[in-house]
N, C-alpha and C positions, 0 to 999 in steps of 0.2 A: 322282577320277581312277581309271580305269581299269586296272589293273597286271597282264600275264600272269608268272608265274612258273612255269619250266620247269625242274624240280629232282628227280632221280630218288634223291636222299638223303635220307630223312625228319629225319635229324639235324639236316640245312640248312635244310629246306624248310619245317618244321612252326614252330619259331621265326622263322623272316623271316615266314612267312606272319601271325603275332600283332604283330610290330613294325610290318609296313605298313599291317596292318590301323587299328593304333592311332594310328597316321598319317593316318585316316579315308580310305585308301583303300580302291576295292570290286578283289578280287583274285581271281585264278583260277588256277588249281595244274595241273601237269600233271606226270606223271614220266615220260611217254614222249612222243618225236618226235610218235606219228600222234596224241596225243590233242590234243598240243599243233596240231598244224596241223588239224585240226579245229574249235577253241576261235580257233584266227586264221580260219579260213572264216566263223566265225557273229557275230561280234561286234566293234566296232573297239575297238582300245586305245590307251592314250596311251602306256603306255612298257610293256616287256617285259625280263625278266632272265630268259636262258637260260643254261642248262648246256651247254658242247660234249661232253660226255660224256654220251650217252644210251642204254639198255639197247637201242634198237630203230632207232638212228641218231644222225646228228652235229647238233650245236645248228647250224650251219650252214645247215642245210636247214631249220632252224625260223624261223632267221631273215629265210632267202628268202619265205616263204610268210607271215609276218608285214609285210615288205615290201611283199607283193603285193599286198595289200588296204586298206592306211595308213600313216600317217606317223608310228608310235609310235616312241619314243626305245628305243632298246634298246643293252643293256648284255650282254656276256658274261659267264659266270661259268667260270673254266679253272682246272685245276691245272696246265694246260700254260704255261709262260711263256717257249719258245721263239720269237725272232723271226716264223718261218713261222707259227705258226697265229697269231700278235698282227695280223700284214699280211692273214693271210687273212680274220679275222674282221671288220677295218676295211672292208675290199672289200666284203666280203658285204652291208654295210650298216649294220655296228654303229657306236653310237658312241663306245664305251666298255669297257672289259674291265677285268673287277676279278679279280684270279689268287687261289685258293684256296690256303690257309684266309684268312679276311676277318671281320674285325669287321663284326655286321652295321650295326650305325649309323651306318660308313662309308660302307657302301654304299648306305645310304639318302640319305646325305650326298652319293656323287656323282651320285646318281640325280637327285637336285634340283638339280645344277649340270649338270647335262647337261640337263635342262627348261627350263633359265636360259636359256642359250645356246644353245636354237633358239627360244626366243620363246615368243608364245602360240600356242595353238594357235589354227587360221583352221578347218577343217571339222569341223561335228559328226553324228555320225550315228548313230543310232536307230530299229532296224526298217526303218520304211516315210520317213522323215523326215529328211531333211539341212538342216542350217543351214551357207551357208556368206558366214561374217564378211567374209570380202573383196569381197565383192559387195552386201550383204545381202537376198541370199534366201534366200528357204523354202521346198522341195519336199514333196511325197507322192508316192511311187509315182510321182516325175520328174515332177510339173504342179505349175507354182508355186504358191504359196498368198498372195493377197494380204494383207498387214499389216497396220496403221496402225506407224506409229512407238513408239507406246508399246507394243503389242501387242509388237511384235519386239523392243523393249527389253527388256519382261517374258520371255521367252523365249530371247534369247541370256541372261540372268542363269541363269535356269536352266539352260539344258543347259550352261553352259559346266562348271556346278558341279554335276553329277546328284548324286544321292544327298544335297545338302547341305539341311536343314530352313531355309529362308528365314522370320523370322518378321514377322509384316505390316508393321511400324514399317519394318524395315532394305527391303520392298521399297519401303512410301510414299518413304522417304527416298532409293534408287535411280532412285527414275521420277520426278525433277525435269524438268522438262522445258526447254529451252534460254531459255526468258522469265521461269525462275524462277516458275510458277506451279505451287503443291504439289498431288500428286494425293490427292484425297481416299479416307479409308478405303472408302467404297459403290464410289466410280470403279473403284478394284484390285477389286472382286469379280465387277463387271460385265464388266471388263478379262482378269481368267482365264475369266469364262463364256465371253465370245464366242472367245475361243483356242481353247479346248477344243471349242467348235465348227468353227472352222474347221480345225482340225489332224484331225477326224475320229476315227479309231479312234487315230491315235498322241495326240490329246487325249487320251486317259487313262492319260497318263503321271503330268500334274500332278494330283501327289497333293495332297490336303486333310491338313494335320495338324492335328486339331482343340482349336482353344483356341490356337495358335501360327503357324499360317501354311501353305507353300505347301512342294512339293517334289519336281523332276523325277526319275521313278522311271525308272532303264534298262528294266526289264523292266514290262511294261503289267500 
């Protein structure tokens, strides 16, 4: 999972930053407004924890612009705990506000119940490359990319979970297919070749971890 955190306290920032981390999510730091909406222009997240106190602007405006581009879960982080900014932050599109100072494994704790409760996530996106689960298609560069069924099986498994080392066993035993008939260790190798060809230049995401298995890399 993807995690922006926008925190202009190194006190704060540097410790959440090693808890989420070891949460095995992939995370990105910003201690100012424009770095941070720069970092929402180039890449999508799944959930974002902003500061509304920022040396260069209001976590407000970081929130809008994280808005603008996806459907990440975001949380505020305030010393403010006055009604007005609680309603204003709700508006803005947060889903959650946790008022400073804050245990951090709280917060990590309502971060994963705010993920609860809006579901799975339905579009993934990657460069040139969108999956999106409700429909099951596959884009490049907006031209769809046809499938097979176990192809797109292999492929929402990975991007739903980038960064996670899949290793061959757990995906043979993933890609059962509806008759019950198991896919052989050769079938999955032939099964990422042709992916990786048809997905083009974002095919080499999936990474080979050698001696263990398979693993979609956000960055090519």
């Amino acid at each position: 999972m993807n995690v922006l955190l926008v925190e202009d306290e190194e006190a704060i920032a540097r410790p959440l930053t090693t808890l989420l981390r070891a949460e095995g999510w992939t995370i990105e730091t910003a201690a100012t407004a424009a770095r941070a909406r720069e970092l929402a222009a180039s890449r999508v997240f799944d959930a974002a924890l902003i500061d509304l106190g920022l040396p260069d602007g209001s976590g407000y405006e970081v929130c809008r612009a994280v808005r603008a581009v996806g459907d990440a879960a975001v949380i505020i982080l305030t010393a403010r705990s006055d009604e007005d900014s609680v309603v204003r932050a709700l508006e803005e599109g947060a889903d959650d506000y946790v008022a400073k100072p804050f245990r951090a494994r709280e917060l990590v704790s309502r971060l994963r119940a705010v993920l609860r409760r809006r579901g799975p996530k339905q579009v993934y996106s990657f460069g040139d490359l969108t999956l999106d689960a409700r429909s099951a298609q596959v884009t490049v560069n907006g031209v769809p990319v046809a499938l097979t069924a176990q192809e797109y099986r292999l492929l929402l498994l990975l991007t739903s979970q980038a960064g996670r080392v899949w290793e061959r066993g757990q995906l043979l035993q993933a890609l059962w297919d509806d008759g019950g008939a198991f896919v052989e260790d050769n079938t999955l190798t032939v099964t990422v070749k042709r992916l990786r060809e048809k997905l083009g230049a974002e095919g080499g995401r999936i990474a080979t971890v050698r001696g263990i298995g398979y693993r979609w890399e956000e960055k090519p």
